[in-house]
C-alpha positions as CSV (number, residue, x, y, z in Angstrom):
1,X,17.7,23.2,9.3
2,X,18.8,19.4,9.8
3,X,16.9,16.2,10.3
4,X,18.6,16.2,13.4
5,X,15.9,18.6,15.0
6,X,13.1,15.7,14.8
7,X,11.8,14.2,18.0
8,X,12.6,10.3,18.3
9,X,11.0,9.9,21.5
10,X,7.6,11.2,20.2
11,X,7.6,9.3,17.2
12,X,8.2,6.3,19.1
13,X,5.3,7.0,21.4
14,X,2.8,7.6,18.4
15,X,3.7,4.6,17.0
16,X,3.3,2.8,20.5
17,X,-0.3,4.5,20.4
18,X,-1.5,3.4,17.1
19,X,-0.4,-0.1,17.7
20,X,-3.2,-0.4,20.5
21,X,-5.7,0.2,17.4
22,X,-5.7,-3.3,17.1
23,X,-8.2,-6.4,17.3
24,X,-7.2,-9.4,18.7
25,X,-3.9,-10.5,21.1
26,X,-1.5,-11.2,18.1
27,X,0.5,-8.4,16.3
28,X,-1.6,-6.1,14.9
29,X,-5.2,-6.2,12.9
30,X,-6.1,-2.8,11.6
31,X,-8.8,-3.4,8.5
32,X,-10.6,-0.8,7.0
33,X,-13.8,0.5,7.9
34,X,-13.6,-0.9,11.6
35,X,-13.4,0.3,15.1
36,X,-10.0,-0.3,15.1
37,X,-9.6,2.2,12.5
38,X,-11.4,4.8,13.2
39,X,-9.1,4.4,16.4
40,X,-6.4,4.9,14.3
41,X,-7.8,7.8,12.5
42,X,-8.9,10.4,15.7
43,X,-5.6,9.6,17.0
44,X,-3.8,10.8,13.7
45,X,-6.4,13.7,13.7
46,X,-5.3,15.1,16.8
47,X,-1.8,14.8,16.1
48,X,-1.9,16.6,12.7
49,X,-3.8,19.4,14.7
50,X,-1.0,19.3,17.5
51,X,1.3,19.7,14.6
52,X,-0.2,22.8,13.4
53,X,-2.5,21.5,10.1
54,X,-5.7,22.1,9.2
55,X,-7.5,18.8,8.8
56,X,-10.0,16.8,7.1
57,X,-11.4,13.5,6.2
58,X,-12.4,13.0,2.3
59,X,-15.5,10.8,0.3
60,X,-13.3,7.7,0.7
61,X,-12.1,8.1,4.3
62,X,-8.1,9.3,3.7
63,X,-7.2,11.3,6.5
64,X,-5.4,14.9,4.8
65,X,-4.2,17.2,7.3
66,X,-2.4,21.0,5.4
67,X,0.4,22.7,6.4
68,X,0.0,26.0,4.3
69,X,3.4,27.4,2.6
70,X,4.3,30.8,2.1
71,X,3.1,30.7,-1.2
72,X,-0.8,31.1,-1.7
73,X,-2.6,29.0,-4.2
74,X,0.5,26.6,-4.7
75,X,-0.1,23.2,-5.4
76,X,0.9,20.8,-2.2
77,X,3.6,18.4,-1.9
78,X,2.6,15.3,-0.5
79,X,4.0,12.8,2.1
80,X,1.4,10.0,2.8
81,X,1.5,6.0,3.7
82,X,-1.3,3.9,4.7
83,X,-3.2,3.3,8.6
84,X,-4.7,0.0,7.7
85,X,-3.0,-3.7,8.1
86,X,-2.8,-7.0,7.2
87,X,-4.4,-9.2,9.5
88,X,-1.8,-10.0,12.4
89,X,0.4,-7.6,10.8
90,X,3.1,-5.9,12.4
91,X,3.5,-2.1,14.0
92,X,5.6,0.2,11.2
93,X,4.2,-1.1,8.0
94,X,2.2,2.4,6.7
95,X,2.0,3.9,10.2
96,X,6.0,4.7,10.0
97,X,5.5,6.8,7.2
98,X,1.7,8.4,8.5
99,X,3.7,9.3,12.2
100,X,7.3,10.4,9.7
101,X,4.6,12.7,7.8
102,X,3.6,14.4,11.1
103,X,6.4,14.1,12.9
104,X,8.6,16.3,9.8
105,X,5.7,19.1,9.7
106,X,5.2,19.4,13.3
107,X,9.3,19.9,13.4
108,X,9.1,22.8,10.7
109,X,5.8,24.2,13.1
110,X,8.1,24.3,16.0
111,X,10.8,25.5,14.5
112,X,8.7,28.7,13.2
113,X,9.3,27.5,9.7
114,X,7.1,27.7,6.4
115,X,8.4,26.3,3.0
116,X,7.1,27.5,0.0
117,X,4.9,25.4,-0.9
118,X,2.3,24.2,1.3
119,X,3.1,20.4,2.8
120,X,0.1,18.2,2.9
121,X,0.2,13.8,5.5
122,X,-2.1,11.9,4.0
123,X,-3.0,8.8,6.1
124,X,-4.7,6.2,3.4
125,X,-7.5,4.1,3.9
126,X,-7.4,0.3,2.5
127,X,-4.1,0.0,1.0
128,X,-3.4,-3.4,1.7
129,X,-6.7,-5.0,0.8
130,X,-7.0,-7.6,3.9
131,X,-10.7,-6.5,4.2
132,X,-12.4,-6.3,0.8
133,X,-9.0,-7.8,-1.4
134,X,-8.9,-4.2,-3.6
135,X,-5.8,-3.2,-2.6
136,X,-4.8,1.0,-2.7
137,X,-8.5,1.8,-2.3
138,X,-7.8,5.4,-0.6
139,X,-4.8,6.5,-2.9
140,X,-6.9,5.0,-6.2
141,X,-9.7,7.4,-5.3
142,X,-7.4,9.9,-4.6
143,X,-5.9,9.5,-8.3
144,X,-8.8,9.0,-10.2
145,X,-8.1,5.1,-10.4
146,X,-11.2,4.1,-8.2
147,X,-14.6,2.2,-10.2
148,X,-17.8,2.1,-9.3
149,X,-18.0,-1.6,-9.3
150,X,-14.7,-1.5,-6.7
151,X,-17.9,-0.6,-4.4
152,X,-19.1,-3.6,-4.8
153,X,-16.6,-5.5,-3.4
154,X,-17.2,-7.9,-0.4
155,X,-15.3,-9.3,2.4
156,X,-15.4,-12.6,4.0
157,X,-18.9,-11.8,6.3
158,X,-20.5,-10.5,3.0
159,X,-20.3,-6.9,3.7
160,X,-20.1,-4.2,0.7
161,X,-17.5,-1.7,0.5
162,X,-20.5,0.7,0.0
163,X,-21.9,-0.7,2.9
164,X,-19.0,-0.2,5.3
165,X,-18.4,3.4,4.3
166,X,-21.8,4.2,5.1
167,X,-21.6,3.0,8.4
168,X,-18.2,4.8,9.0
169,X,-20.3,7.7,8.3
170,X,-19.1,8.6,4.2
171,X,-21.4,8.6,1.2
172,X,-20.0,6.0,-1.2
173,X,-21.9,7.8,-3.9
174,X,-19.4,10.8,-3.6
175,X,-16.3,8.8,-3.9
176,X,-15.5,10.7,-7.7
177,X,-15.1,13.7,-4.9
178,X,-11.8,12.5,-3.9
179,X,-9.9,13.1,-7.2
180,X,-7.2,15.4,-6.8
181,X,-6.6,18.1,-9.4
182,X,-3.2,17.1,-10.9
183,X,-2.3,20.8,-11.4
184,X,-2.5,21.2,-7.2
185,X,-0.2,18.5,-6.5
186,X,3.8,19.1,-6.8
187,X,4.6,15.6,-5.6
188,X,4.3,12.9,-3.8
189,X,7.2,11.4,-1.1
190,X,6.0,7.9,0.8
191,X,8.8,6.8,3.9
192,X,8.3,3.0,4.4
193,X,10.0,0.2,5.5
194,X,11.6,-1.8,3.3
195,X,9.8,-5.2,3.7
196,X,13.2,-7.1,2.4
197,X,16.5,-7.9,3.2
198,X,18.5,-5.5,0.9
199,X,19.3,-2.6,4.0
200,X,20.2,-5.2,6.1
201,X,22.2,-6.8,3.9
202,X,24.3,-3.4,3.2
203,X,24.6,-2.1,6.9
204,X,22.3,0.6,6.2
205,X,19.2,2.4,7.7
206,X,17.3,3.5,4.7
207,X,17.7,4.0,0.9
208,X,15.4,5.5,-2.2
209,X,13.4,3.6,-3.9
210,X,13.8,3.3,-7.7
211,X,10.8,1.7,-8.7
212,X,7.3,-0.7,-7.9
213,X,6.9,-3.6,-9.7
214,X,3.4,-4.2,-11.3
215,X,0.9,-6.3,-9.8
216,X,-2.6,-8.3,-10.1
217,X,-4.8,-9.5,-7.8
218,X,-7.1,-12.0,-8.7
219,X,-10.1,-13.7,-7.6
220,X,-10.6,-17.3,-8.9
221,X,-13.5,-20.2,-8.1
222,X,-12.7,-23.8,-9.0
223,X,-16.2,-25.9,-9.4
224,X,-16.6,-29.2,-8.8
225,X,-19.8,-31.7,-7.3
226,X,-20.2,-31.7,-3.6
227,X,-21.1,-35.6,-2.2
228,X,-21.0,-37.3,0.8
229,X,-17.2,-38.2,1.9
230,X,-17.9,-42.0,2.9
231,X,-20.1,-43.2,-0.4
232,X,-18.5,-41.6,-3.2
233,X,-15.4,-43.6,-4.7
234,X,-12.1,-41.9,-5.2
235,X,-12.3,-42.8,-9.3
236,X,-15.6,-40.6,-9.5
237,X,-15.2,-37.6,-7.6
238,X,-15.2,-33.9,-8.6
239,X,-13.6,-32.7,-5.3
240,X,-12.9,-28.9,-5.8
241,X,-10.5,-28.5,-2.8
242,X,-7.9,-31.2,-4.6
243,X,-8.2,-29.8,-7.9
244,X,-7.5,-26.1,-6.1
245,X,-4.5,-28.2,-4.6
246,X,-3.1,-29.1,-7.7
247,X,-3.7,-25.5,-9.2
248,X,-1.9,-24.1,-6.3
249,X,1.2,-25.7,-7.0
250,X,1.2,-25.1,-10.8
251,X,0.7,-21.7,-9.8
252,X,4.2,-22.1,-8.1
253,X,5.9,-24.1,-10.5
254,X,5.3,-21.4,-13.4
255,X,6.0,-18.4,-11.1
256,X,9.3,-20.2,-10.2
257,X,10.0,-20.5,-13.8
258,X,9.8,-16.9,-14.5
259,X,13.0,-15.0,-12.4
260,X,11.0,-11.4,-11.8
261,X,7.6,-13.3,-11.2
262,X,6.3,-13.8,-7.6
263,X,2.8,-15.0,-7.5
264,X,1.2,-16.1,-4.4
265,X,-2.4,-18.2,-3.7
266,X,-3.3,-16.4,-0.3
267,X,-6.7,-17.7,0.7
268,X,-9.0,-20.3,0.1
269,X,-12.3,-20.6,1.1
270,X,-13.9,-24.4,0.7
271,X,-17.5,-25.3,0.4
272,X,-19.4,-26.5,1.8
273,X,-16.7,-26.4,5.0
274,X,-17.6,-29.8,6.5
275,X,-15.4,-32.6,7.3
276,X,-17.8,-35.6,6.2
277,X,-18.6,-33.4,2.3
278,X,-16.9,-34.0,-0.6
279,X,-15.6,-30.0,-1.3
280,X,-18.2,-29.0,-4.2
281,X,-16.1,-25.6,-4.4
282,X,-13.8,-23.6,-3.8
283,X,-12.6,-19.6,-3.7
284,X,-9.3,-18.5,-3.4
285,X,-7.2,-15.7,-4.5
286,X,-4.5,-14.8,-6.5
287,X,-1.3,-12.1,-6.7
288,X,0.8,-12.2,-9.4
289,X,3.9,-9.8,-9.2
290,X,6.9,-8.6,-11.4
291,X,9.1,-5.5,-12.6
292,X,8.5,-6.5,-16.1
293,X,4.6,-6.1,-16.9
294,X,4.8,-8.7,-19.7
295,X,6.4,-11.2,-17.9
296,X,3.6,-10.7,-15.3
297,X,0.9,-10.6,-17.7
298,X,2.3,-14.0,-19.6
299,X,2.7,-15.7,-16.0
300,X,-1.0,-14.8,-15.3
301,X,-1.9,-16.3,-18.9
302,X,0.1,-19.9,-17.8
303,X,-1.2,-19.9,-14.8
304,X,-4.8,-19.5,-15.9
305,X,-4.2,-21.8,-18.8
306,X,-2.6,-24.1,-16.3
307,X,-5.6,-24.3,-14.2
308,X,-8.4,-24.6,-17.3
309,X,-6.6,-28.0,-18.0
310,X,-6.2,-29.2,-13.9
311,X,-10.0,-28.6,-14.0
312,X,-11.2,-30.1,-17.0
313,X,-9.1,-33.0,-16.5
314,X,-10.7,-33.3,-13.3
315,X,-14.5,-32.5,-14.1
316,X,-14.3,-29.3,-12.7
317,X,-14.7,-25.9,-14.2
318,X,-12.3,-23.1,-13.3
319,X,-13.1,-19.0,-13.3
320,X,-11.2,-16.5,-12.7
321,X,-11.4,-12.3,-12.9
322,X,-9.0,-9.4,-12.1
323,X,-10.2,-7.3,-9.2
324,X,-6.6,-5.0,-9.4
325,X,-4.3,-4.9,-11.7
326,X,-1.4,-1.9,-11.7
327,X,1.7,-1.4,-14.0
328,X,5.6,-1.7,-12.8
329,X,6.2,1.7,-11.9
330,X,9.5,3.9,-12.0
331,X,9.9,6.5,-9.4
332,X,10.3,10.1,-10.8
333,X,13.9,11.0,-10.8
334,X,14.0,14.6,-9.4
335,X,12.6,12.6,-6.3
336,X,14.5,10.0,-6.1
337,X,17.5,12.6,-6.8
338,X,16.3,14.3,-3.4
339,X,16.4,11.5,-1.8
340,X,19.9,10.6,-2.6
341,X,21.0,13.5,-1.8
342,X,19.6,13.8,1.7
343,X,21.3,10.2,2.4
344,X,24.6,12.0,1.0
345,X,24.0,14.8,3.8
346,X,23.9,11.7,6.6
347,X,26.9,10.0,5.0
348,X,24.8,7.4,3.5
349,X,25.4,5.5,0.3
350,X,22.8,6.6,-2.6
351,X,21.8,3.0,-2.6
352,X,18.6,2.7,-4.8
353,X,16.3,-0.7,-4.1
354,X,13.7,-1.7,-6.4
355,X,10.0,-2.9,-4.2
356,X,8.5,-6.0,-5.2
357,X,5.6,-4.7,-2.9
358,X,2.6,-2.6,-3.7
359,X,2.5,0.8,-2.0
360,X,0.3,3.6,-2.2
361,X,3.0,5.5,-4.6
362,X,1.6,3.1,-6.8
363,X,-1.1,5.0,-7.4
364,X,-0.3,8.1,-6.7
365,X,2.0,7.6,-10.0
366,X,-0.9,8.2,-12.3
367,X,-1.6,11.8,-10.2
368,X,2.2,13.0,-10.2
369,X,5.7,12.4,-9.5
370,X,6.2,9.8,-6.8
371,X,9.7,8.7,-5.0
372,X,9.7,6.6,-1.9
373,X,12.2,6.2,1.2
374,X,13.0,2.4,2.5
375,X,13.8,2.0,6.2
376,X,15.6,-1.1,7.1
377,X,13.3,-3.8,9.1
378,X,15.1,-6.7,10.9
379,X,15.6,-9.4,8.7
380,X,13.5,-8.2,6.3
381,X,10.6,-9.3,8.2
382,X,7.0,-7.5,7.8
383,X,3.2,-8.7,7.3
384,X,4.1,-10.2,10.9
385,X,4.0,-9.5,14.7
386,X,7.7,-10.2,14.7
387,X,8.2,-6.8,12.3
388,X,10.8,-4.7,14.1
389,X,12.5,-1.4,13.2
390,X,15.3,0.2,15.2
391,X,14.4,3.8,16.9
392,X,17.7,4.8,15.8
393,X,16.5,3.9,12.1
394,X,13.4,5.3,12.5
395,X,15.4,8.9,13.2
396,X,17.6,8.6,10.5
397,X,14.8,7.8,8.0
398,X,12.5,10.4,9.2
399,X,15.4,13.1,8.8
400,X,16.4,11.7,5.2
401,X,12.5,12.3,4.6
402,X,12.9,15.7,6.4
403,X,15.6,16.9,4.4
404,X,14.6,15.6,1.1
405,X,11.1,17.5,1.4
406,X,12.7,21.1,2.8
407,X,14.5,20.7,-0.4
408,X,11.7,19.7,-2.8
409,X,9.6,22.8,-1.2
410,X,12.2,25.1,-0.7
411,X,11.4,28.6,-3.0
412,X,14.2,27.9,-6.0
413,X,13.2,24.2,-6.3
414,X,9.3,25.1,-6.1
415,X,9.8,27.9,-8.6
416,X,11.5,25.4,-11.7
417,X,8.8,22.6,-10.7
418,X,6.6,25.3,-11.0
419,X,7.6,26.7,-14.4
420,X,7.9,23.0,-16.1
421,X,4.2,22.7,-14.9
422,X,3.1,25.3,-16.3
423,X,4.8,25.2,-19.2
424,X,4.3,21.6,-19.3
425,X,0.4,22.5,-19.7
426,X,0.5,25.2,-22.2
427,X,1.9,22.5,-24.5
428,X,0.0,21.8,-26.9
């Protein structure tokens, strides 16, 4: 069976559908732990059910819907992506791959087809962070990754992580429940779009992914003295806000510096917030990103070094702690072997394309092997209502990922992944 056999127009639809899980008028805001996703997540239910899987919800909210293979007690291959948003995001980044998922299981269903192994869509909770800024929250559970403190986490009206699962109705105390048994996983396979230029650039619809580069998110608090803005003279204030200026843009200078560094200031929050106060402080955060884990760890280093001197210079004091940290990550290459593959079945170059972004594979990686699937976006735009992917690359990435999963649970491949497992665990 081909890729060809997968149904545009209903992908299309679903992706129509979810897009209405959305607060406010202006592209789409999905976070975590809200109506909007629990919108999100009864619509995916029913779909997966439609689709012929048997599903459930786990300790940390990732919706998991089974298709069972022909082979009983065989560990599951994996296709997932992520339901939640940035704020004012756009449609396709995570749902693509959630509705892909479905879409390529509901297409074996219908076609009266069982692979080997069984075939499980995972739709994650909280990958990108916008709520509670601890990015990959489902798919860290989900691996093992996830800390207690993580619970503690707040977002901007003070609310707990702990706090918002409880009131979607999960028992933060049971998040350890999530951790998948490595030995029942045979894989994982994540269809995204690209988020870049690179598809675009080479005229075609979607490519594997070779690896994720590393990342850290940071929280930081610059201190100063908050006074009133029309007695204080310029000479003798510790304003906060123009010291977290001046950090801002040595955290660009550096970054620029550094070739495979990106690092990015995001937010800032300034107090006391009123025109006629002198800032006494502010909060911001911080992502630091690179292919080359030391060179993001030394940029971090500068950068905090950087702003230790701004402040005390100033009069100001400067903190700053890791919330996330996760290391560059190659994608397994019996995946990304698939993968190539299926693009040489279409015609397609086996172009490989390195992400700069965090995806759920991320994590994943410290469960099993991982391999991803880019779909080109229109100029490389995402994290924006003007995100935009072609149907006609939507159907061609969904039947790359079709193809390269009939293959990765298809009886002869199952059976050597099988073997090196097993053998792989009898060594000593």
């Amino acid at each position: 069976m081909s890729g060809d056999k997968i149904n545009l127009e209903r992908m299309m639809h679903r992706l129509n559908q979810l897009a209405l899980c959305s607060r406010g008028s202006r592209g789409i805001t999905r976070l975590s732990f809200s109506r909007e996703s629990e919108c999100a997540n009864r619509l995916v239910r029913d779909w997966m059910r439609e689709a012929g899987m048997v599903v459930r919800m786990d300790p940390l909210g990732n919706v998991i819907g089974r298709y069972e293979g022909r082979r009983p007690g065989a560990p599951a291959f994996l296709i997932g992506s992520h339901l939640d948003s940035v704020i004012e995001g756009g449609k396709y980044d995570g749902a693509l791959g959630v509705v892909a998922g479905i879409e390529i299981v509901q297409t074996l269903r219908e076609r009266g087809l069982r692979p080997d192994l069984p075939i499980e869509v995972i739709a994650f909770c909280d990958e990108e962070g916008a709520r509670f800024h601890t990015t990959l929250l489902g798919s860290r559970a989900m691996a093992g990754m996830l800390r207690e403190e993580d619970l503690c986490a707040r977002d901007s009206d003070g609310i707990t992580l702990a706090e918002a699962m409880r009131s979607f109705g999960l028992d933060p105390s049971r998040y350890t429940d999530a951790v998948r048994d490595p030995q029942s996983v045979a894989g994982y396979l994540e269809l995204h779009i690209e988020q870049g230029p690179v598809l675009e650039r080479e005229d075609q619809a979607c490519g594997a992914v070779s690896g994720i580069a590393g990342a850290a998110r940071c929280r930081f608090r610059v201190e100063g003295r908050a006074s009133h803005a029309g007695t204080v003279p310029m000479s003798l204030r510790r304003d906060a806000l123009a010291g977290a200026a001046e950090i801002v843009l040595a955290v660009e200078r550096i970054a620029g510096r550094m070739p495979s560094v990106v690092a990015t200031v995001g937010q800032l929050r300034v107090f006391p917030g009123t025109s006629n106060v002198i800032p006494g402080a502010v909060e911001g955060t911080l992502d630091v990103r690179s292919m080359e884990d030391e060179q993001r760890q030394a940029a971090l280093k500068e950068i905090c070094e950087e702003a230790e001197r701004i402040s005390r210079r100033r009069g100001l004091s400067f903190t700053c702690r890791t919330v996330m940290e996760a290391a560059a990550t190659p994608c397994s290459a019996r995946l990304v072997q698939a993968v190539e593959e299926a693009l040489a079945k279409r015609g397609l170059k086996p172009l490989r394309i390195p992400s700069g972004a965090g995806h759920d594979a991320l994590a994943m990686a410290s469960l099993t092997e991982v391999g991803m699937i880019f779909v080109r976006c229109r100029n490389g735009i995402s994290h924006h209502p003007d995100e935009y992917v072609a149907p006609e690359d939507v159907g061609t990435g969904t039947a790359v990922l079709l193809d390269a999963v009939l293959e990765l649970t298809a009886a002869e491949t199952a059976e050597k992944f099988l073997n090196k497992a097993v053998k792989g665990a009898n060594t000593p």
